[in-house]
Jmol script that loads the backbone (N, CA, C; Angstrom):
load data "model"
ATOM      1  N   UNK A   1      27.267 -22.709  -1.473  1.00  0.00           N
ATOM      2  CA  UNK A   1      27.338 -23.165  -0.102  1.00  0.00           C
ATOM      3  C   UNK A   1      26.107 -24.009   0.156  1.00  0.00           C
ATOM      4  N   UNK A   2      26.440 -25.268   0.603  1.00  0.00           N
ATOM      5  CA  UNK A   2      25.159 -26.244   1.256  1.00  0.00           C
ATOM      6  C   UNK A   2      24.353 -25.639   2.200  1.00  0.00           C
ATOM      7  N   UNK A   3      22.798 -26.076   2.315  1.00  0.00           N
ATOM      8  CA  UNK A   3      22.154 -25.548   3.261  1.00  0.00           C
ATOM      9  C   UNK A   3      22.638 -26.186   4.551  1.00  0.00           C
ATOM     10  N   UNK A   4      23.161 -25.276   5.694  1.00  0.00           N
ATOM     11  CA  UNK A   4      23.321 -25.647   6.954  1.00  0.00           C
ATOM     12  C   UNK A   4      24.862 -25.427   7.091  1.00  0.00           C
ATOM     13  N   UNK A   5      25.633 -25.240   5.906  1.00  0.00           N
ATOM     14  CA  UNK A   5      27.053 -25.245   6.070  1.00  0.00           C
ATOM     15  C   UNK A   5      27.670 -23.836   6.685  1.00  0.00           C
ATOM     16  N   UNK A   6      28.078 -23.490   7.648  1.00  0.00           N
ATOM     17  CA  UNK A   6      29.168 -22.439   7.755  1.00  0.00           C
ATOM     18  C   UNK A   6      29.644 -21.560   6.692  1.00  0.00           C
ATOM     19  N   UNK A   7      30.079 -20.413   6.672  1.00  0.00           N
ATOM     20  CA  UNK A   7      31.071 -19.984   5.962  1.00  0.00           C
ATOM     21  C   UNK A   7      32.241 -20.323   5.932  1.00  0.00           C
ATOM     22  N   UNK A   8      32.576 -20.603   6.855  1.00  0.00           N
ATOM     23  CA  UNK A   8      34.362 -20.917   7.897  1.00  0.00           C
ATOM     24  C   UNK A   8      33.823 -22.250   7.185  1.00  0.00           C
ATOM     25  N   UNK A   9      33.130 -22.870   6.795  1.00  0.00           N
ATOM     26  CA  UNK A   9      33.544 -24.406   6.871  1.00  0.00           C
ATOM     27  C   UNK A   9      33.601 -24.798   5.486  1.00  0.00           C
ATOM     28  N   UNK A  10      32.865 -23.879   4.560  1.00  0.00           N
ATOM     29  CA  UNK A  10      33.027 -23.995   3.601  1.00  0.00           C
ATOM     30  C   UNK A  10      34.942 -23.780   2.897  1.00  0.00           C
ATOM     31  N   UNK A  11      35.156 -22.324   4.031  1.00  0.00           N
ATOM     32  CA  UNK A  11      36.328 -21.901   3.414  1.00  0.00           C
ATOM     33  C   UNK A  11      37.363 -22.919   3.745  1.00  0.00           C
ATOM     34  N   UNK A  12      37.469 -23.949   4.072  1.00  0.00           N
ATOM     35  CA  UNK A  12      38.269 -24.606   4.607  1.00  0.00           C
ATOM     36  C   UNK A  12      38.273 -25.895   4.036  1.00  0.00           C
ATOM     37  N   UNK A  13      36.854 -26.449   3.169  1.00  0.00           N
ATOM     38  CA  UNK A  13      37.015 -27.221   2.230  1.00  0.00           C
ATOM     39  C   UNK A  13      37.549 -26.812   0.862  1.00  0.00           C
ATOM     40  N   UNK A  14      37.410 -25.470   0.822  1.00  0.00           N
ATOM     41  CA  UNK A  14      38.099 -25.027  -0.398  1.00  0.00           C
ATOM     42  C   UNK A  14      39.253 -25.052  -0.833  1.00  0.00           C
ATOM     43  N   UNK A  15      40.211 -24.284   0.446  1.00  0.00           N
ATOM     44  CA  UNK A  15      41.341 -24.531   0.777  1.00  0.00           C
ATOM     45  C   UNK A  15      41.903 -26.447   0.956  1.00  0.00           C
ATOM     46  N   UNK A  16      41.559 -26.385   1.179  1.00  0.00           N
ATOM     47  CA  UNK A  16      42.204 -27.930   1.453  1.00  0.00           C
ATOM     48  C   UNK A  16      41.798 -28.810  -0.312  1.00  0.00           C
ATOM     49  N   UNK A  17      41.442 -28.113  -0.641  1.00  0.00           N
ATOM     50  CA  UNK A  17      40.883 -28.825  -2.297  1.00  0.00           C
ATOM     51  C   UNK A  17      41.626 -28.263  -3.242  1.00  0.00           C
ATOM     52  N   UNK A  18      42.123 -26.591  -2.737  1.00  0.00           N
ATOM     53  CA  UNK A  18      43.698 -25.964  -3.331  1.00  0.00           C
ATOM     54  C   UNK A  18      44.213 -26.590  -3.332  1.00  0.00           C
ATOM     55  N   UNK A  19      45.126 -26.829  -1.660  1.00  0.00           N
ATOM     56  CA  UNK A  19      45.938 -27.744  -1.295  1.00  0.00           C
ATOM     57  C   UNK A  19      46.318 -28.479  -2.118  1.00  0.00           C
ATOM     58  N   UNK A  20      45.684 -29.628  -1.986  1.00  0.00           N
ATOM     59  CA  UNK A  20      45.143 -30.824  -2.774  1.00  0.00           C
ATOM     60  C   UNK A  20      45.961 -30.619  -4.311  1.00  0.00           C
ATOM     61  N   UNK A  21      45.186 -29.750  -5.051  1.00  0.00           N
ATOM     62  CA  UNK A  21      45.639 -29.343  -6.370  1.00  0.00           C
ATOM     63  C   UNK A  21      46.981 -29.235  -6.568  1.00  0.00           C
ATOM     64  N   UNK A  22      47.760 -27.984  -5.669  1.00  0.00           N
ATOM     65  CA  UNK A  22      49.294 -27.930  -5.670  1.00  0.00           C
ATOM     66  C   UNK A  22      49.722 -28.927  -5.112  1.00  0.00           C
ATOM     67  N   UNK A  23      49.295 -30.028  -4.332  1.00  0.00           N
ATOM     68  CA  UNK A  23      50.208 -31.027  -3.541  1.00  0.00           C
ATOM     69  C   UNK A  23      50.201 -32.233  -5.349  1.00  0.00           C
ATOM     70  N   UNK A  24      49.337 -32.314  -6.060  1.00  0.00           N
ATOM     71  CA  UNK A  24      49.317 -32.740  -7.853  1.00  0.00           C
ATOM     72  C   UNK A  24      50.028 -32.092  -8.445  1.00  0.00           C
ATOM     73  N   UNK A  25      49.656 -30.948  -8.576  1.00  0.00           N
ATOM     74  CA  UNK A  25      51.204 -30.294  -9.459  1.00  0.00           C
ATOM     75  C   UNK A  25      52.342 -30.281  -8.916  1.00  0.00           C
ATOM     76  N   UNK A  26      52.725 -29.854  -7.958  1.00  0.00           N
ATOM     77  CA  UNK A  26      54.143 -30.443  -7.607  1.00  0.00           C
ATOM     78  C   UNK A  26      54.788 -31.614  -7.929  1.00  0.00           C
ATOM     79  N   UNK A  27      53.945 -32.765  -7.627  1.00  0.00           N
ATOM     80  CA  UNK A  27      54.575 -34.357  -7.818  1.00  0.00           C
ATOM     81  C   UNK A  27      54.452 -34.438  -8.900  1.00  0.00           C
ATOM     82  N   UNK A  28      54.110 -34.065 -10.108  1.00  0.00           N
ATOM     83  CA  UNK A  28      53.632 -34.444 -11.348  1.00  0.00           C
ATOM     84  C   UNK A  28      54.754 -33.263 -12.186  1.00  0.00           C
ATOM     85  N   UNK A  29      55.366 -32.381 -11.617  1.00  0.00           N
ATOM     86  CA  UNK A  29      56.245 -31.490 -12.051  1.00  0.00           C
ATOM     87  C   UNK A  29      57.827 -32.174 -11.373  1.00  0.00           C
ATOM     88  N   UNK A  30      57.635 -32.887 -10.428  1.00  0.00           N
ATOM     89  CA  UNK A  30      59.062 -33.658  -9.677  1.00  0.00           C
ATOM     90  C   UNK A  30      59.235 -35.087 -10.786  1.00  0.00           C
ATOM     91  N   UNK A  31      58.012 -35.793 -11.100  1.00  0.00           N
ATOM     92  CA  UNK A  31      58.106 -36.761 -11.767  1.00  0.00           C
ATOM     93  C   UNK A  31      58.432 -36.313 -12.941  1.00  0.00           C
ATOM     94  N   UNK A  32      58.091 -35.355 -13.686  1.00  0.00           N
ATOM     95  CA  UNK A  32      58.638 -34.776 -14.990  1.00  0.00           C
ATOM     96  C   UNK A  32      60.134 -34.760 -15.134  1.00  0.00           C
ATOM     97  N   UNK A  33      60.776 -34.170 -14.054  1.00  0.00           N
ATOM     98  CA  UNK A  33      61.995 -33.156 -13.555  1.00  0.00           C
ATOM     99  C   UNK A  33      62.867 -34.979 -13.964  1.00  0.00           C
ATOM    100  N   UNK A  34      62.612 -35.924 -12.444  1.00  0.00           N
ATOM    101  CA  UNK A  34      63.232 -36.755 -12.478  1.00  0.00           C
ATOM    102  C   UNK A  34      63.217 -37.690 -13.461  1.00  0.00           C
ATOM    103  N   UNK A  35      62.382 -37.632 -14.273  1.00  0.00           N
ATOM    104  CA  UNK A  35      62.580 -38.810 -14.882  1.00  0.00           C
ATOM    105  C   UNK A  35      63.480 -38.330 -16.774  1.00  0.00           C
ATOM    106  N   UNK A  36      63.619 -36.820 -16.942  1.00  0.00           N
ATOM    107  CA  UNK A  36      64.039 -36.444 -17.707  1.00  0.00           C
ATOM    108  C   UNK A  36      65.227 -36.256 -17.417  1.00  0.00           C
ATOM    109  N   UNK A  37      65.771 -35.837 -16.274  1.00  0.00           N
ATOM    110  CA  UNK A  37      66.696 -35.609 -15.862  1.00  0.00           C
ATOM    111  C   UNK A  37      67.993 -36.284 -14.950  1.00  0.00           C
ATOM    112  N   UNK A  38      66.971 -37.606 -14.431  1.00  0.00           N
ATOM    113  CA  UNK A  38      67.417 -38.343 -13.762  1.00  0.00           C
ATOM    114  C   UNK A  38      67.174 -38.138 -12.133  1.00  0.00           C
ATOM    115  N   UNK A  39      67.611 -38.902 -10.980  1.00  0.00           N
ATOM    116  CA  UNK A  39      67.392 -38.193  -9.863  1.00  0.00           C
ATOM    117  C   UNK A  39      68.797 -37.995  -9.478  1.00  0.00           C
ATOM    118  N   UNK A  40      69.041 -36.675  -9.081  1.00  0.00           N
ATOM    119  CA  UNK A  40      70.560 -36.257  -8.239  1.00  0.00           C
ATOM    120  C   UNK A  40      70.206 -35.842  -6.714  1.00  0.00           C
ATOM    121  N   UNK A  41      70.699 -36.487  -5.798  1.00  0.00           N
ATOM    122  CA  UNK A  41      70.293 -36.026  -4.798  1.00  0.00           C
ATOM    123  C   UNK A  41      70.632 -34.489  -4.489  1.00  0.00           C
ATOM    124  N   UNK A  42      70.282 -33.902  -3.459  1.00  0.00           N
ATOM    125  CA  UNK A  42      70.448 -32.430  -2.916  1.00  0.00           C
ATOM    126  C   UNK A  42      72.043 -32.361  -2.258  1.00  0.00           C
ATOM    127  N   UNK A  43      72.189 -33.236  -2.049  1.00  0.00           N
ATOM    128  CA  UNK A  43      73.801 -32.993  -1.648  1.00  0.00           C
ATOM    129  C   UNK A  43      74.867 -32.739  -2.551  1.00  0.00           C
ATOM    130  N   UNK A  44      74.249 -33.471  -3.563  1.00  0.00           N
ATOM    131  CA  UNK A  44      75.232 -33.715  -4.549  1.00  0.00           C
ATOM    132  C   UNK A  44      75.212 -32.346  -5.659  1.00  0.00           C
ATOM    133  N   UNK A  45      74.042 -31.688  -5.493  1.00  0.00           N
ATOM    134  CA  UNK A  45      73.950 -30.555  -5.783  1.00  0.00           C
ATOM    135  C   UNK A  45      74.285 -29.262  -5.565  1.00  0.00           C
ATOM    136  N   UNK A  46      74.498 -29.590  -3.895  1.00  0.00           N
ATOM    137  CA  UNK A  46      75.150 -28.223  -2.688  1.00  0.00           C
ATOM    138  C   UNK A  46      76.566 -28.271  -3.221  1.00  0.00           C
ATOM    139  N   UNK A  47      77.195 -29.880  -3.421  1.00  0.00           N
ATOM    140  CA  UNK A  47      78.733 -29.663  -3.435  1.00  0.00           C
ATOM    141  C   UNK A  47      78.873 -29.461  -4.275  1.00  0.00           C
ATOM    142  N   UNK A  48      78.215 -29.190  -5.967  1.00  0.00           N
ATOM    143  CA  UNK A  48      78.691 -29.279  -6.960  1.00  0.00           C
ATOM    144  C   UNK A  48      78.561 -27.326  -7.106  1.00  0.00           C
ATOM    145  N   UNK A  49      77.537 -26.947  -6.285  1.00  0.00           N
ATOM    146  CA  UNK A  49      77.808 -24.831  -6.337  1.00  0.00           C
ATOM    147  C   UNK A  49      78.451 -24.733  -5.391  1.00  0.00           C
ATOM    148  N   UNK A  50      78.946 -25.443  -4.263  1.00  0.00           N
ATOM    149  CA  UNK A  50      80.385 -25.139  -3.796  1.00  0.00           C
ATOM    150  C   UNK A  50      81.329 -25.116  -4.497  1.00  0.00           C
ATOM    151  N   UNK A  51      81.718 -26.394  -5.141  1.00  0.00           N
ATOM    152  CA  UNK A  51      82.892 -26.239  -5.761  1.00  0.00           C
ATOM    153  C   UNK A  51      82.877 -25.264  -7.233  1.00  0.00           C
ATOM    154  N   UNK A  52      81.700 -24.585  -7.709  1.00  0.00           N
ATOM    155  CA  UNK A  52      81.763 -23.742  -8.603  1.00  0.00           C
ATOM    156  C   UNK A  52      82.251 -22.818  -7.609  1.00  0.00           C
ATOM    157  N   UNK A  53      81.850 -22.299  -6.814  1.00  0.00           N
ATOM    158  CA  UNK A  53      81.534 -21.078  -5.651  1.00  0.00           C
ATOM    159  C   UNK A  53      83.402 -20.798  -5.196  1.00  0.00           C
ATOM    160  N   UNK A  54      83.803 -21.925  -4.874  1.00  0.00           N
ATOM    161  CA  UNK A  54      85.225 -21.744  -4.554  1.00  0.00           C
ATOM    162  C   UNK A  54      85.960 -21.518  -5.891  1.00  0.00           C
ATOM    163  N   UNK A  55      86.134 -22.463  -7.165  1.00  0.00           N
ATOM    164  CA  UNK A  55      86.645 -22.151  -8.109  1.00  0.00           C
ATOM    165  C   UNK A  55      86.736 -20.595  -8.792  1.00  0.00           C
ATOM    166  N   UNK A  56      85.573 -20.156  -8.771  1.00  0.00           N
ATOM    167  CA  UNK A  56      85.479 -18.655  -9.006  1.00  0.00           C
ATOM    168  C   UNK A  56      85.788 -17.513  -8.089  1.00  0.00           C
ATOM    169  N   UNK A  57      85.867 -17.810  -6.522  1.00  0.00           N
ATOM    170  CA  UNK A  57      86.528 -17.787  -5.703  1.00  0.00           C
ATOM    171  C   UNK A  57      88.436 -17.607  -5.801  1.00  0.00           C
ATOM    172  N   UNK A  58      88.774 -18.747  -6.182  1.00  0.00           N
ATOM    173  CA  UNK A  58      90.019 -18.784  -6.199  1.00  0.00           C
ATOM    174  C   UNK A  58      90.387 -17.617  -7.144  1.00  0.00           C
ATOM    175  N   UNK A  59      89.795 -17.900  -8.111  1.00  0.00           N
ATOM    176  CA  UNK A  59      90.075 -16.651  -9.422  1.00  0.00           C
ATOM    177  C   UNK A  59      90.041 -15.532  -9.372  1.00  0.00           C
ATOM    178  N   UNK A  60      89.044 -14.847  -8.673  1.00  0.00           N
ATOM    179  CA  UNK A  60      89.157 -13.747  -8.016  1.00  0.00           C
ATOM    180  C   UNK A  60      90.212 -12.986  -7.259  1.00  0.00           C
ATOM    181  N   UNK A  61      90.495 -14.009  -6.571  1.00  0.00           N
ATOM    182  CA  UNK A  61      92.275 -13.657  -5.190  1.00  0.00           C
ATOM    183  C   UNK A  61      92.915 -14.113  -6.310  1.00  0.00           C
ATOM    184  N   UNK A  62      93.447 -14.571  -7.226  1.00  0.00           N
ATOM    185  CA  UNK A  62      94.630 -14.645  -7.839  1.00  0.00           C
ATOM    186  C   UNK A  62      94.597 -13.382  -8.595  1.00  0.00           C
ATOM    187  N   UNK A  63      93.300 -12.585  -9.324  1.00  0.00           N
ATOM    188  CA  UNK A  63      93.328 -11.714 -10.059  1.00  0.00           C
ATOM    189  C   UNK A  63      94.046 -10.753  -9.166  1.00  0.00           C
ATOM    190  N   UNK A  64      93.407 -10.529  -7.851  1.00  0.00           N
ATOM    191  CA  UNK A  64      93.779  -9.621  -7.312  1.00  0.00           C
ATOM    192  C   UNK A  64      95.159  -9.628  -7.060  1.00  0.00           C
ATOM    193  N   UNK A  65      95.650 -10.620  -6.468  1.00  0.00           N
ATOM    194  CA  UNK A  65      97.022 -11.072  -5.719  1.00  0.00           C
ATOM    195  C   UNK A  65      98.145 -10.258  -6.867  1.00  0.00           C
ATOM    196  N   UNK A  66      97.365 -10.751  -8.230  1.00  0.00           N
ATOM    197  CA  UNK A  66      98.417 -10.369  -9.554  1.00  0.00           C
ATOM    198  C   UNK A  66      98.187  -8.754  -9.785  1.00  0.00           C
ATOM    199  N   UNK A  67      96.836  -8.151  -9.296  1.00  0.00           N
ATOM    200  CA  UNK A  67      97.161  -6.643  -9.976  1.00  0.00           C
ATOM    201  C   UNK A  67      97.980  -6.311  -8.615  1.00  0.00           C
ATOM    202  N   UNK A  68      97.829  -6.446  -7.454  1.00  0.00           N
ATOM    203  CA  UNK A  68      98.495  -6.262  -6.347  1.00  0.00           C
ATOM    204  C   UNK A  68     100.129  -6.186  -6.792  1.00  0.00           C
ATOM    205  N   UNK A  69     100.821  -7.652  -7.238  1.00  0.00           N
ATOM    206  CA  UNK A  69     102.191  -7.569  -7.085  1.00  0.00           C
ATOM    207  C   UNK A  69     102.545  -6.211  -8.209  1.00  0.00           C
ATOM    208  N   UNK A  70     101.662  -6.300  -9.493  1.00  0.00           N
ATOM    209  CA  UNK A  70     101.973  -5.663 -10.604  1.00  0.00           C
ATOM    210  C   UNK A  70     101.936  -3.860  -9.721  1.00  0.00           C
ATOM    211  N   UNK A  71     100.982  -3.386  -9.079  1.00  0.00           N
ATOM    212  CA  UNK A  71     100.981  -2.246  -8.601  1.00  0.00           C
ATOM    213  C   UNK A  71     102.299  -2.429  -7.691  1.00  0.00           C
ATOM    214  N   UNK A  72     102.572  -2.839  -7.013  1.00  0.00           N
ATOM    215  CA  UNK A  72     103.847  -2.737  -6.107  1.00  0.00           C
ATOM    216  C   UNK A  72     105.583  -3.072  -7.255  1.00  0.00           C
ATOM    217  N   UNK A  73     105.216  -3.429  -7.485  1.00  0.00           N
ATOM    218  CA  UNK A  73     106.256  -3.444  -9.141  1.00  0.00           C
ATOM    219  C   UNK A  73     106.705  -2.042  -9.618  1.00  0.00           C
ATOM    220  N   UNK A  74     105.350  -1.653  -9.727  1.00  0.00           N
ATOM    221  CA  UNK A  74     105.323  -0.274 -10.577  1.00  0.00           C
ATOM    222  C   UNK A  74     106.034   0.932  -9.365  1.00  0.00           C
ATOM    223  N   UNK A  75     105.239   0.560  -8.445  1.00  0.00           N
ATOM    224  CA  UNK A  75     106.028   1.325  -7.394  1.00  0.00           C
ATOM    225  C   UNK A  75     107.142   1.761  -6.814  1.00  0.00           C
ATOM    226  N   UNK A  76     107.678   0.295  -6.893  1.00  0.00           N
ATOM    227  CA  UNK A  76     109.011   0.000  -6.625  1.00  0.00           C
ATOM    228  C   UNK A  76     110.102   0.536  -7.777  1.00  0.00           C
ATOM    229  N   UNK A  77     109.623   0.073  -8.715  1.00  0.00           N
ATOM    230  CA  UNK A  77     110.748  -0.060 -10.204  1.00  0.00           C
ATOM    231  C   UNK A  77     110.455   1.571 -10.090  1.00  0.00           C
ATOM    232  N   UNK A  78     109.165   2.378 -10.599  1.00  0.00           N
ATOM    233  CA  UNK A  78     108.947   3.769 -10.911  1.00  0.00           C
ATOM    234  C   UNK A  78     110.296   4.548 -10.529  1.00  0.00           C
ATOM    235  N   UNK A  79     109.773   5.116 -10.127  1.00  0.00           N
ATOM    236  CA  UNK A  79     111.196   6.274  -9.524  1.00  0.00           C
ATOM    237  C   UNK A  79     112.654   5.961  -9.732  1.00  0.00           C
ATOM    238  N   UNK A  80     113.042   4.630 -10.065  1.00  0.00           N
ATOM    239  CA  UNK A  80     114.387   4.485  -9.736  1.00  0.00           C
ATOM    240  C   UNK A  80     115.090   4.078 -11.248  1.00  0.00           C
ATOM    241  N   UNK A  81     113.832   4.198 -12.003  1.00  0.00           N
ATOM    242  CA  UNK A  81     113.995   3.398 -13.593  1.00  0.00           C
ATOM    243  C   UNK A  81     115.138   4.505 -14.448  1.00  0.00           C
ATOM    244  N   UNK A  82     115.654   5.848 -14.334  1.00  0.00           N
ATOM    245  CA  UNK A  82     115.974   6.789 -14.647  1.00  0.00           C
ATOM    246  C   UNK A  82     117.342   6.799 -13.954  1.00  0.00           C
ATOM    247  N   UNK A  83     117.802   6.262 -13.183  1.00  0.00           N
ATOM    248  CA  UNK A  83     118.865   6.232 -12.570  1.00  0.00           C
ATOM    249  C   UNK A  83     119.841   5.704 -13.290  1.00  0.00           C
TER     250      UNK A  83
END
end "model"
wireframe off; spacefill off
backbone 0.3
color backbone group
């Protein structure tokens, strides 16, 4: 600490010299990202785990829909298969 400086004032150049540091690694980890990867915007990203999100979605209700009819099948046919 400089002679005459605060504590508080010190802590606040420190912080802001963190800052500083992560506001470098971030951009230098985005420039990595994009330029290996290309840039995709964020939208194009939301719709693309939507449409995973629904696809696996759909699959789900059909699984079900199908053990559904198959249990009511069994139900139905059961008892009367002996007749």
């Amino acid at each position: 600490m400089a002679q005459g400086e605060e504590p508080s004032e010190v802590d606040i150049s420190r912080s802001e010299a963190v800052e500083h540091e992560l506001n470098r690694l971030i951009e230098k980890r985005h420039y990595q990202r994009t330029s290996m990867e290309g840039h995709r915007a964020s939208e194009e990203l939301w719709q693309a785990s939507v449409e995973r999100y629904n696809t696996e979605r759909e699959r789900q209700l059909r699984a079900a829909w199908c053990a559904s009819i198959t249990r009511a099948r069994q139900r139905a046919t059961g008892p009367f298969s002996r007749l």
